[in-house]
C-alpha positions as CSV (number, residue, x, y, z in Angstrom):
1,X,-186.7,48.6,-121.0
2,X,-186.2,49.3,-125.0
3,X,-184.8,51.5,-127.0
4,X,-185.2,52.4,-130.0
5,X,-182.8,54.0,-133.4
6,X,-184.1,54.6,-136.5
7,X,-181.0,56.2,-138.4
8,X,-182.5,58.9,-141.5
9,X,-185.4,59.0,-139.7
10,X,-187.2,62.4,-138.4
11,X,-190.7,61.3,-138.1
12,X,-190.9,58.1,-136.1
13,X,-194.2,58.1,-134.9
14,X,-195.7,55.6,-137.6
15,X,-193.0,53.3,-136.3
16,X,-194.2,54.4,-132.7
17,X,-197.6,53.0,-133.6
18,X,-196.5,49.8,-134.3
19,X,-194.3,49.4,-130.9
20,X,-197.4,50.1,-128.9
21,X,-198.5,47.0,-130.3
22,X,-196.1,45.2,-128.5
23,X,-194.7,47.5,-126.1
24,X,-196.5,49.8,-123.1
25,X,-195.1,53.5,-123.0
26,X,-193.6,52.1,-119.6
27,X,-191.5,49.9,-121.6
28,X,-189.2,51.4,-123.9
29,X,-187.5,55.0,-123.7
30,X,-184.5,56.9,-124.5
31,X,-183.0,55.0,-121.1
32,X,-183.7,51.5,-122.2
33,X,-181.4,48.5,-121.6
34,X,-182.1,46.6,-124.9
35,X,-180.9,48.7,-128.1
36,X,-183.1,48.1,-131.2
37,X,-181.5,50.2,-134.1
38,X,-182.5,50.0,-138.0
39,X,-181.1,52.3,-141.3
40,X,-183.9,53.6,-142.9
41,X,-182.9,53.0,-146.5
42,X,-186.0,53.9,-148.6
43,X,-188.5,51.5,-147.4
44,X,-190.7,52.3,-144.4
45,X,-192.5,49.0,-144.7
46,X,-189.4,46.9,-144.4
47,X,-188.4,48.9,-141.4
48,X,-191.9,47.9,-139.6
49,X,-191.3,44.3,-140.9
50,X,-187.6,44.4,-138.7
51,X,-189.2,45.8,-135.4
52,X,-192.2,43.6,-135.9
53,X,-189.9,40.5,-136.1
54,X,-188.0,41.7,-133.5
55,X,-190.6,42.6,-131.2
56,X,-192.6,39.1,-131.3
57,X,-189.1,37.5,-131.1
58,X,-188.2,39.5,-127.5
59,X,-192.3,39.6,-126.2
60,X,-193.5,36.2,-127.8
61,X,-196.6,38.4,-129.0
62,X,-197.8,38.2,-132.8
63,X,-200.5,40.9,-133.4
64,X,-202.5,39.6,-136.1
65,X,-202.9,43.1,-138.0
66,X,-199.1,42.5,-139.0
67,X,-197.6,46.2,-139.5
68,X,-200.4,47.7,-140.4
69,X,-201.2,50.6,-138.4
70,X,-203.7,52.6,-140.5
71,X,-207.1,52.3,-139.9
72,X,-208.8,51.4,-143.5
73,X,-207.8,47.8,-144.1
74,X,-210.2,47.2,-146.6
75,X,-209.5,50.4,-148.6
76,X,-206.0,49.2,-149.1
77,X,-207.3,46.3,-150.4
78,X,-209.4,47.4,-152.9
79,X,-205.9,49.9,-154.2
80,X,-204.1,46.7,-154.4
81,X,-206.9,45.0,-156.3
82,X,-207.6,47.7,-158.2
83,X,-203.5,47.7,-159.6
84,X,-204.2,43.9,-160.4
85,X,-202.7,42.3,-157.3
86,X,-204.1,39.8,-154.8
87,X,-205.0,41.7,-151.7
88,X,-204.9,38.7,-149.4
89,X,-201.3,37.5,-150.6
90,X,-200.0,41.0,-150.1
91,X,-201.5,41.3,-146.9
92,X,-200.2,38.5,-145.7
93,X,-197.0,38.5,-147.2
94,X,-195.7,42.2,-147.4
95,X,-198.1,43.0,-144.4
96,X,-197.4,40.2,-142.0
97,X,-201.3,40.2,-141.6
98,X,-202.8,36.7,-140.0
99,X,-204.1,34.6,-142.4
100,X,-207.2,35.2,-141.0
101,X,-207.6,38.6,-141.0
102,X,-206.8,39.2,-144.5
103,X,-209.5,36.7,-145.6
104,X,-211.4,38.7,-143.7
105,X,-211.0,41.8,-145.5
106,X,-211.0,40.6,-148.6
107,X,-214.3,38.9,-148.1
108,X,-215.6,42.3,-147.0
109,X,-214.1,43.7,-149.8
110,X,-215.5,41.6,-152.6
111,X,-218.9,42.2,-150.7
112,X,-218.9,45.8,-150.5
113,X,-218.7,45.9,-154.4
114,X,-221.0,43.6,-155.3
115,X,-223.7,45.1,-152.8
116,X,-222.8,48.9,-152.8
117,X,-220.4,49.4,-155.8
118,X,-218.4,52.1,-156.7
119,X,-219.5,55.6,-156.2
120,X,-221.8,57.8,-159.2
121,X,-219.0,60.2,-160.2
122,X,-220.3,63.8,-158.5
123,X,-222.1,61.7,-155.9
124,X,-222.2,63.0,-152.2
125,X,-222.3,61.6,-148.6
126,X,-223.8,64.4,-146.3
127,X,-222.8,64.1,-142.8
128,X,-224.7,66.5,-140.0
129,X,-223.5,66.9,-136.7
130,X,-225.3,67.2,-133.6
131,X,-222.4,67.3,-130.7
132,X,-224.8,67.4,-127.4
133,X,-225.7,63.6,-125.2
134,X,-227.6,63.1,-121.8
135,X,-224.1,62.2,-120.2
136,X,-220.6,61.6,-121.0
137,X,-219.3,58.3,-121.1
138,X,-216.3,56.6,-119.8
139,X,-214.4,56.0,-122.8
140,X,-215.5,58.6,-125.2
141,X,-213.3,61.0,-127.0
142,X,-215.9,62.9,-128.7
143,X,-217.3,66.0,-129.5
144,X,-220.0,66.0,-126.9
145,X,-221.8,68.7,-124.5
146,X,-224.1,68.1,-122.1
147,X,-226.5,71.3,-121.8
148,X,-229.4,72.4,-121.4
149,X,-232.0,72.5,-124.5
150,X,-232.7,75.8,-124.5
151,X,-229.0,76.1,-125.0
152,X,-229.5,74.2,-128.1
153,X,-231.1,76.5,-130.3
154,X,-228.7,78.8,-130.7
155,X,-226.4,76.0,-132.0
156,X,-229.4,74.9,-134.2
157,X,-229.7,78.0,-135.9
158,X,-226.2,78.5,-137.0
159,X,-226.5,74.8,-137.8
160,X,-229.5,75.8,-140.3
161,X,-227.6,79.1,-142.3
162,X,-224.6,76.2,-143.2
163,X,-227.5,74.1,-144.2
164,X,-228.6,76.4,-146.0
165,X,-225.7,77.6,-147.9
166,X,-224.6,74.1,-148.2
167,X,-227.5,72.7,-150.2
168,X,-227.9,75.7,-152.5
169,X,-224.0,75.2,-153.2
170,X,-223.7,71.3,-153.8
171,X,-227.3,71.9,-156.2
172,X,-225.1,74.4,-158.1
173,X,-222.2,72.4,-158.5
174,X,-223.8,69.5,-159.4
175,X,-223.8,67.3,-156.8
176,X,-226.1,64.2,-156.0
177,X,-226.6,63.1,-152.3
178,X,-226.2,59.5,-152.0
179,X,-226.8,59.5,-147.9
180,X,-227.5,61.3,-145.2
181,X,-226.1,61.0,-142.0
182,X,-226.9,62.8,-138.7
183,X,-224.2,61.7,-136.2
184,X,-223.4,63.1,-132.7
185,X,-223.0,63.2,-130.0
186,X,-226.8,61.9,-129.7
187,X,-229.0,64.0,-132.8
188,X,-232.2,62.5,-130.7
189,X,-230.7,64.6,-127.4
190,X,-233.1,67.5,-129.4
191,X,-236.8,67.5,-128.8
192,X,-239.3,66.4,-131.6
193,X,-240.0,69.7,-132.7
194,X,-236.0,70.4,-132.8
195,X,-235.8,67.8,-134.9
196,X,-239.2,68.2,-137.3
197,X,-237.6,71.7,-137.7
198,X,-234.1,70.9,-138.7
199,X,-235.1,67.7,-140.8
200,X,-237.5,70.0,-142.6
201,X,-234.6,72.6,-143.2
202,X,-232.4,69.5,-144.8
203,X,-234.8,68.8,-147.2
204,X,-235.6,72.1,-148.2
205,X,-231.9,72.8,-149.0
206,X,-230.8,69.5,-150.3
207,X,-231.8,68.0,-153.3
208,X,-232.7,64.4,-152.0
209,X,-234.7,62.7,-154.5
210,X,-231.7,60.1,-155.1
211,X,-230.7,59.4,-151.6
212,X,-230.0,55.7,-151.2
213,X,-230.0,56.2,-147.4
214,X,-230.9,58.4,-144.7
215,X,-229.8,57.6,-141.2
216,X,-230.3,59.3,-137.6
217,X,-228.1,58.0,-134.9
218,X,-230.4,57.6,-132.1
219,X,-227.8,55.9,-129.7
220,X,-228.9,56.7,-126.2
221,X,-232.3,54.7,-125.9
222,X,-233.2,57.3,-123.3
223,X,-233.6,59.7,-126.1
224,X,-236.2,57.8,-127.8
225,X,-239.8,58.5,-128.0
226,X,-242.7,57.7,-130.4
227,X,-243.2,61.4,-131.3
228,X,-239.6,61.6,-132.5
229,X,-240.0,58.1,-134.3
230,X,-243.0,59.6,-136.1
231,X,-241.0,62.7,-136.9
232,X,-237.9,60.5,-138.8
233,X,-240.3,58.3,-140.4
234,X,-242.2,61.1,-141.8
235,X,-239.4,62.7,-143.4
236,X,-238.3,59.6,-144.8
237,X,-235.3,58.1,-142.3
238,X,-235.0,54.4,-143.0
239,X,-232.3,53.4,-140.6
240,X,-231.6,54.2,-136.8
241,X,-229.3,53.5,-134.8
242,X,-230.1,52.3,-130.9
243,X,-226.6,51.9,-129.4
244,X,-226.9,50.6,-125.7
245,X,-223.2,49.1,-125.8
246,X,-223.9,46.6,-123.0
247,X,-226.8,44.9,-121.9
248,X,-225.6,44.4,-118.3
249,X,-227.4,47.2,-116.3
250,X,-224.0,47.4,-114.2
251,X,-221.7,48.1,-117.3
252,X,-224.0,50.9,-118.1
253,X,-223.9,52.7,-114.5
254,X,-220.2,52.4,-114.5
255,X,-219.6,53.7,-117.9
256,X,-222.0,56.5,-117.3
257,X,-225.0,55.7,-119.7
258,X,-228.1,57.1,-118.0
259,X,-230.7,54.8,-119.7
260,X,-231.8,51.0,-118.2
261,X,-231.5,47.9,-120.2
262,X,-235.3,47.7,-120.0
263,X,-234.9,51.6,-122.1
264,X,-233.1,49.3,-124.8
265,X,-235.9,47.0,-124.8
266,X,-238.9,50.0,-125.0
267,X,-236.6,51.9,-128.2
268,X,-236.5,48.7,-130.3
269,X,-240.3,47.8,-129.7
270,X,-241.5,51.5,-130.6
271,X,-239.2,51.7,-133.5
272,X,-240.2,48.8,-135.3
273,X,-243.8,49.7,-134.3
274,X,-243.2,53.1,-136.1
275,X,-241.7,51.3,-139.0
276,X,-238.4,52.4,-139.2
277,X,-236.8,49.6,-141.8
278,X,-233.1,49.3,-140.1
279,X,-231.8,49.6,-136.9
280,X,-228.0,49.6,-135.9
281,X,-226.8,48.7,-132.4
282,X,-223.0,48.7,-131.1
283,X,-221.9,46.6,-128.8
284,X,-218.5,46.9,-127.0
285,X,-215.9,44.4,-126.3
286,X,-213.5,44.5,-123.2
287,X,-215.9,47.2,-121.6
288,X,-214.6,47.8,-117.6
289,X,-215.8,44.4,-115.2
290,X,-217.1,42.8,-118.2
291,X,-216.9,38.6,-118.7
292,X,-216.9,36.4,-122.1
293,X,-219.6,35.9,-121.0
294,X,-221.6,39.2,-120.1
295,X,-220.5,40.6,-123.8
296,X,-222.3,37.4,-124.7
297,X,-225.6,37.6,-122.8
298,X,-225.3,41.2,-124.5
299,X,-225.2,40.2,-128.1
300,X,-227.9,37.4,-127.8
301,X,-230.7,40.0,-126.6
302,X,-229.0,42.5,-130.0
303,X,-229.6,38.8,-132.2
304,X,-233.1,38.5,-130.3
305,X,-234.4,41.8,-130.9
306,X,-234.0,42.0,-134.4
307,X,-231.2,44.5,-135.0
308,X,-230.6,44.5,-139.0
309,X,-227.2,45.7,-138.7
310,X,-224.7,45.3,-135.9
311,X,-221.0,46.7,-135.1
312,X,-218.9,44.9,-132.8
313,X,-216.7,47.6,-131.5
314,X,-213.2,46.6,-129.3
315,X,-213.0,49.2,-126.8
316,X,-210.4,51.9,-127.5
317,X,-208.8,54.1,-124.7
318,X,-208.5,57.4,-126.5
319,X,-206.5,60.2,-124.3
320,X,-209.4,62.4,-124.1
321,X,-211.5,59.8,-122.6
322,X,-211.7,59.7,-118.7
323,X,-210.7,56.4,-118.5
324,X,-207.6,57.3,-119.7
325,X,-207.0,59.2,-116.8
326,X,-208.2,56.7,-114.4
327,X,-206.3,54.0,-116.5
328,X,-203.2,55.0,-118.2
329,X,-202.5,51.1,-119.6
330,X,-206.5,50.0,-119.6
331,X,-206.1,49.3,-123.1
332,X,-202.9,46.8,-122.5
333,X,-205.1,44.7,-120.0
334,X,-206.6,41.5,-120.9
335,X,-205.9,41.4,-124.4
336,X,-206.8,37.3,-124.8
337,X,-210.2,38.2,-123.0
338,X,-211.2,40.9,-126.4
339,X,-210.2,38.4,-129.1
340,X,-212.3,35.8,-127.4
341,X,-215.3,37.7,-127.0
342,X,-214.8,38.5,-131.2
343,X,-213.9,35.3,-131.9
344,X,-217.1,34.1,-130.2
345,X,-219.2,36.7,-131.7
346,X,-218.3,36.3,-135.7
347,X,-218.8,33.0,-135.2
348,X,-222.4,33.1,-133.9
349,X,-224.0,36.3,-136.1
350,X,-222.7,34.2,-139.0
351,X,-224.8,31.7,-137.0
352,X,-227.7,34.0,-137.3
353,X,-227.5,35.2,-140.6
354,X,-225.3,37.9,-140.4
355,X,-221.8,39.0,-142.3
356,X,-219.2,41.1,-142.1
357,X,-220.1,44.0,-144.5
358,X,-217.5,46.8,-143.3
359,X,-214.4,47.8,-141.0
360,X,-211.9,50.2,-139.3
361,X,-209.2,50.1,-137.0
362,X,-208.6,52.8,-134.0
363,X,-205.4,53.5,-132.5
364,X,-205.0,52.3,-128.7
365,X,-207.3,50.1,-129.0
366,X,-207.7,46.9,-126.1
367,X,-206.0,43.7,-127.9
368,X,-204.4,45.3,-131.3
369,X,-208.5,44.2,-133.0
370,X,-210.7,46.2,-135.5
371,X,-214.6,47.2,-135.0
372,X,-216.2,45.2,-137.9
373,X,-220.2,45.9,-138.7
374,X,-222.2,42.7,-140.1
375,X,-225.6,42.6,-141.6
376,X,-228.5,40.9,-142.4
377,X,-230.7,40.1,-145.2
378,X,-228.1,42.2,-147.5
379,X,-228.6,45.8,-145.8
380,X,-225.5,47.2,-145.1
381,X,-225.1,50.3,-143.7
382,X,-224.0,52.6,-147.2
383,X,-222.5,55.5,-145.3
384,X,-220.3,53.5,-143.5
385,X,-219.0,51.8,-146.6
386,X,-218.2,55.0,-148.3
387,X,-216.7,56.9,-145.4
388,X,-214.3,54.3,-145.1
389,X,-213.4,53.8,-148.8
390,X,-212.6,57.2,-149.4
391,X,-213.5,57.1,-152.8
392,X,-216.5,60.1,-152.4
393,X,-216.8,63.4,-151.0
394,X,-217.6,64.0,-147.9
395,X,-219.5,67.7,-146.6
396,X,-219.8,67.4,-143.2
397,X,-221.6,70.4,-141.6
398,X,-221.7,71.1,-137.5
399,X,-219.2,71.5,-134.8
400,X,-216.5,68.9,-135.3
401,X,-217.6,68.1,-138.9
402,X,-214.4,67.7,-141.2
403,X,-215.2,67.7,-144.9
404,X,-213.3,65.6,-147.6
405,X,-213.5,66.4,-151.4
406,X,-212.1,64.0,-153.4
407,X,-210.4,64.1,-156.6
408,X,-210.7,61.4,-158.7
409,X,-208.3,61.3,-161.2
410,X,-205.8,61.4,-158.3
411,X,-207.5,59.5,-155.8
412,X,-207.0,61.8,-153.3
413,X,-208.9,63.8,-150.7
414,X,-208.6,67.4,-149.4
415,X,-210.1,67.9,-146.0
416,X,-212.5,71.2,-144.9
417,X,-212.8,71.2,-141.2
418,X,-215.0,72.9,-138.8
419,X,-214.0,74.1,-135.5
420,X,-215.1,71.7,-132.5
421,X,-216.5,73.4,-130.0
422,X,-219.9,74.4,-130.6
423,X,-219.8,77.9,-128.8
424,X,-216.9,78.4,-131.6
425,X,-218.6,77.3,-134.2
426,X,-221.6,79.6,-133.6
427,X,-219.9,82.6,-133.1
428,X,-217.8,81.9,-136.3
429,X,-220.3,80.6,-138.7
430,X,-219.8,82.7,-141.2
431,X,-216.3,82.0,-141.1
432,X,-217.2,78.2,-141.4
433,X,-219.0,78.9,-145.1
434,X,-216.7,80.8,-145.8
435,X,-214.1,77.9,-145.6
436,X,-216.6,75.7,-147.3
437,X,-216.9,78.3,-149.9
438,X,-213.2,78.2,-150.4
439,X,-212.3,74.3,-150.1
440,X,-215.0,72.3,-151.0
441,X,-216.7,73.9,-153.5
């Protein structure tokens, strides 16, 4: 057992981050045998340096992230480019990042601004919120409801009176929306009439004549029919996404997907049949059971069906998730088994064609890794790029939407949020303009 001092210290959690790299919450506490004690004298970073020396010295571990804990990599590589530094030095040498890793990110990062740039000053990402799926999954932490549909619509309609206010408001103040972004939950949980209805209600608030992008996550492959297809494509959605996570029909009973790997098969052909230009799938690493050699099987059939874009997720064991409850140290398990299924599988889409066009980090998640999204043919996913950079505002709208408006001149973000649960949110809607009214614009 450990213990910890940090003398002139009253928040420690950042430093807590950093030990769960090393250390399960088993292993250290106030009654530990081995005393680790450091004076804070000004410099957080050189603190994290000592207990991450420290730490690989007593477990013989050497987390390639270094002391990074946050989870934009790439973002604080473009602040240290942007003051005239070399990213990848500092990353390696002030971080303790691998040497791998920080070519990684500043490859990414070199790409993202050649291929997406920097944001049109008054520009706007537009996030929409749809927090209902089939089924709950294992590991997921999010704000999803499984109800019936008629239970939907009164969720819609508030929905549609913040849509409303929302686009008359970001017209008035000028702003231009750059991409639009339904997110869930599962948006294509609605019927096709839902959707026609809502879509229809976007376009008639928004001003979206300069959207780059417009993307529907349409994870569950259960969800997806041709009449919905028809209904994205007529209203101008170029990208999906059609996340099965697995391939292996026994992943997906256990981590309670509903739909078949043949319903994976069925979503790609009648998407591409509809015409839809991109289509995203996730894949999962160190999912429950799973081999090397499963996750590979899984990303072959992604390669072999075409996807334009694909994230390669590590899985993350967030305390909200019921895995945490059956698993209280999942995420510590296995860790050599993750990296080799990324290793394998950055090796073989740049094989195929594919790069590295974006990441993030999550907390607790299996093996101390990142979720990195490659593409192909040069069509990154935009939305993605600029959530992560923080360099644009944000108005999110729905339950569990948290807006960010940035401030330029300060580079610097104020966040907006809505409540999360989506009973909430409908009986406070006015309450959430209001708040959007008073924060954002």
């Amino acid at each position: 057992m450990y213990r910890f001092k940090i003398n002139n210290v009253e928040n420690t959690s950042q430093y807590e981050e950093l030990i769960k790299e090393f250390l399960q919450p088993n292993e250290y506490g106030e009654e530990g045998e081995i005393l680790l004690e450091y004076d804070f004298k000004g410099d957080k970073e050189e603190i994290k340096r000592q207990i991450y020396k420290d730490l690989s010295g007593y477990t013989g571990k050497s987390p390639k992230w270094g002391i990074l804990t946050g989870i934009r990599p790439v973002k604080l590589a473009g602040e240290l480019l942007d003051r005239g530094e070399d990213p990848e030095q500092v990353l390696k040498d002030l971080y303790l990042v691998d040497a791998s890793k920080a070519a990684l990110v500043r490859d990414i990062l070199d790409y993202q601004r050649e291929k997406a740039g920097k944001p049109a000053p008054r520009s706007l990402s537009v996030y929409i919120g749809i927090p209902f799926c089939p089924t709950r999954c294992l590991y997921c932490s999010f704000t999803s409801n499984q109800i019936e549909q008629e239970q939907m619509e009164p969720y819609l309609n508030a929905l549609c009176k913040e849509i409303s206010y929302a686009g008359d408001a970001a017209k008035a103040a000028g702003y231009n929306v750059e991409t639009l972004y339904f997110g869930g939950g599962t948006p294509t949980s609605l019927r096709a009439d839902q959707l026609d209805m809502l879509l229809t209600k976007v376009s008639d608030a928004f001003a979206l004549g300069g959207v780059r992008e417009y993307t529907v996550e349409a994870g569950r492959p259960d969800t997806i029919t041709e009449e919905k297809l028809h209904v994205l494509f007529d209203h101008g959605v170029d990208r999906i996404s059609i996340n099965p996570q697995s391939m292996k029909q026994k992943t997906l009973d256990l981590i309670g997907r509903r739909h078949t790997v043949e319903d994976v098969y069925k979503a790609f052909e009648r998407a591409w049949k509809t015409g839809i230009e991109v289509i995203n799938t996730d894949l999962i690493a160190g999912l429950p059971e799973e081999t090397v050699d499963d996750f590979k099987n899984s990303l072959e059939e992604i390669i072999r069906l075409g996807a334009c874009n694909i994230t390669l997720h590590t899985l993350a064991v967030k305390r909200a998730s019921k895995l945490k409850e059956l698993d209280e140290n999942f995420n510590y398990r296995d860790e050599e088994l993750r990296e080799r299924m990324l290793v394998w599988a950055h090796e073989r889409l740049k094989d195929c064609g594919y790069r590295p066009y974006y990441l993030y980090r999550q907390k607790h998640t299996s093996g101390n890794t990142e979720n990195t999204g490659f593409c192909k043919d040069d069509r990154p996913g935009l939305y993605n790029i600029r959530i992560m950079e923080e360099a644009q505002s944000n108005l999110a709208l729905g339950a569990g939407g948290i807006s960010k408006i940035y401030f330029p001149a300060e580079n610097r973000l104020e966040r907006v949020a809505n409540v999360s649960n989506y009973e909430i949110y409908i009986d406070r809607i006015d309450d959430m303009i209001d708040r959007k009214k008073k924060g954002f614009f």
